[in-house]
C-alpha positions as CSV (number, residue, x, y, z in Angstrom):
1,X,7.1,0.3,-31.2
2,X,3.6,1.4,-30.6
3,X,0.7,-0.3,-28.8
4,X,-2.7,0.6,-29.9
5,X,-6.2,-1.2,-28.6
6,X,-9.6,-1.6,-30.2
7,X,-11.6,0.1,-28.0
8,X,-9.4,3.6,-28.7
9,X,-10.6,5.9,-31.6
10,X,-13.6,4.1,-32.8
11,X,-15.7,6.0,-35.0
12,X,-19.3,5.9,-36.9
13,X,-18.9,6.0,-40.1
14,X,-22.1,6.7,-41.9
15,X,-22.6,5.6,-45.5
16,X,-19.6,3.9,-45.6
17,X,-18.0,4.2,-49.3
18,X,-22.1,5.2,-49.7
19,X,-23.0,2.2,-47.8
20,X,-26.6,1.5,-46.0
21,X,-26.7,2.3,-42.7
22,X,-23.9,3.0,-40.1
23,X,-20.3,1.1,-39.6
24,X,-18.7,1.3,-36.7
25,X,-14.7,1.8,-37.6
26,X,-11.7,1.2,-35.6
27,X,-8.5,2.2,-37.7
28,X,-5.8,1.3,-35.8
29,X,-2.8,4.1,-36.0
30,X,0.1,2.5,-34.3
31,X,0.9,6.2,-32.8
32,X,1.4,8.0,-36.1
33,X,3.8,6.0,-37.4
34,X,4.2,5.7,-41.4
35,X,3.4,1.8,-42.5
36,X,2.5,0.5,-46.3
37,X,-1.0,-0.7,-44.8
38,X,-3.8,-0.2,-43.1
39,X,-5.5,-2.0,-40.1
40,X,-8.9,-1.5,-39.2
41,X,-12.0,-3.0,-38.0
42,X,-15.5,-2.6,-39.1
43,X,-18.2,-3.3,-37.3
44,X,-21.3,-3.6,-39.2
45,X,-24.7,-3.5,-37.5
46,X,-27.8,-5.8,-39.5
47,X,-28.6,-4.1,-43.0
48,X,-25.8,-2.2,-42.7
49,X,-22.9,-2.3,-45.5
50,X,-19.9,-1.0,-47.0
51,X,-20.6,-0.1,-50.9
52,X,-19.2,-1.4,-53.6
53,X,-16.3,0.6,-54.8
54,X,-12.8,-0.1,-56.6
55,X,-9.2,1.1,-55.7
56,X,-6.9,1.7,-58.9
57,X,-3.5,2.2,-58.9
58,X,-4.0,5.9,-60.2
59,X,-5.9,6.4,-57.3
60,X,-8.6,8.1,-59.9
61,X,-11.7,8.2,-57.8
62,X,-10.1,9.1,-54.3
63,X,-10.7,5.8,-52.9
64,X,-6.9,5.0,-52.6
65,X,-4.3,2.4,-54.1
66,X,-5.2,-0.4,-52.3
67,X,-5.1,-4.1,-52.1
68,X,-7.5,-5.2,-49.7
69,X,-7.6,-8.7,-47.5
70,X,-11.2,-8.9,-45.6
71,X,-11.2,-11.2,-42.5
72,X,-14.4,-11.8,-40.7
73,X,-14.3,-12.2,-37.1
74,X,-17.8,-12.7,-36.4
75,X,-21.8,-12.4,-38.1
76,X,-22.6,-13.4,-41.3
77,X,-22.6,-11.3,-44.8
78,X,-22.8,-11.0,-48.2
79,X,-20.0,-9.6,-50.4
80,X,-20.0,-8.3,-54.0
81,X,-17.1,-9.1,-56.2
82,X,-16.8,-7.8,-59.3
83,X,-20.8,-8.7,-59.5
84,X,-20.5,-12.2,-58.0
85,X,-22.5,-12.5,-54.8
86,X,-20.0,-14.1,-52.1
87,X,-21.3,-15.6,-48.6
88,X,-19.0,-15.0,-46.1
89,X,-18.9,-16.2,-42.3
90,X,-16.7,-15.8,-39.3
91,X,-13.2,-16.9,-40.3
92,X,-13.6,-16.4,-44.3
93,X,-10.7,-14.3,-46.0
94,X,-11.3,-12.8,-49.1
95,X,-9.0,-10.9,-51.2
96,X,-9.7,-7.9,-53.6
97,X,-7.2,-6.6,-55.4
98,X,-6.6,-3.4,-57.6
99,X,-9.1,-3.0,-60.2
100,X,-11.7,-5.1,-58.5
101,X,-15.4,-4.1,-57.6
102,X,-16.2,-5.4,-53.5
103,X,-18.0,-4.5,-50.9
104,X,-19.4,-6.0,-47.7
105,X,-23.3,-6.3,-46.1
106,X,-24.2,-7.6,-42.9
107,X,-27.1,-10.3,-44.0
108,X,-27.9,-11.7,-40.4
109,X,-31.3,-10.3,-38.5
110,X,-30.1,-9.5,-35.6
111,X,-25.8,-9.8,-35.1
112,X,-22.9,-7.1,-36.0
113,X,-21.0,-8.4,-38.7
114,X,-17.4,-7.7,-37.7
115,X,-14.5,-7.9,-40.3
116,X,-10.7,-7.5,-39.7
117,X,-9.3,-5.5,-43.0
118,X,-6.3,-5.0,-44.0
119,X,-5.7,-2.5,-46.9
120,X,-2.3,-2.8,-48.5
121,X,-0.9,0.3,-50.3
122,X,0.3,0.2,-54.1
123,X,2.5,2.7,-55.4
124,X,3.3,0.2,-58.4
């Protein structure tokens, strides 16, 4: 077993998958050990975003072979998927699977948006 805690390892992230602004990241690594996802926070300042970008399964563009399961935990955004404009608010999930064009925007003036992913790994 492995504990890990938010506040460990954060990073700034900027341009995040050629986002605007800065993200603030927390990937949490469970002390090295091998897992078939990912956890992370991201912690989005107001105007910043994560760019819209799509996982395949070939992993063609370097962005991995992932499904990905967006929860937000606080703020308010706008997401992109596959060109559809999606509101989202603190305790929306939103799915995006293989194949699928998303990314994420803090809209709000003045709060962080902050979003609980989860990135599930595809080998098939």
């Amino acid at each position: 077993h492995s504990k890990d805690h938010e506040s460990a390892g954060r990073m700034e992230i900027p341009g995040l998958h050629h986002g605007k602004g800065t993200a603030g990241m927390k990937y949490f690594a469970f002390g090295g050990a091998s897992a078939p996802a990912h956890f992370l926070i991201y912690d989005l300042p107001p105007g910043a975003s994560e760019g819209v970008h799509v996982h395949h399964l070939d992993d063609r563009n370097g962005e991995g072979a992932f499904d990905e399961y967006y929860y937000i935990i606080s703020g308010e955004g706008r997401m992109e998927i596959d060109g559809r404009q999606v509101p989202v608010a603190p305790g929306d999930h939103v799915h995006t699977p293989l194949d699928v064009a998303h990314g994420i925007e803090n809209t709000h003036p003045t709060e962080h948006l902050r979003i609980f992913l989860t990135a599930g790994q595809r080998t098939a």
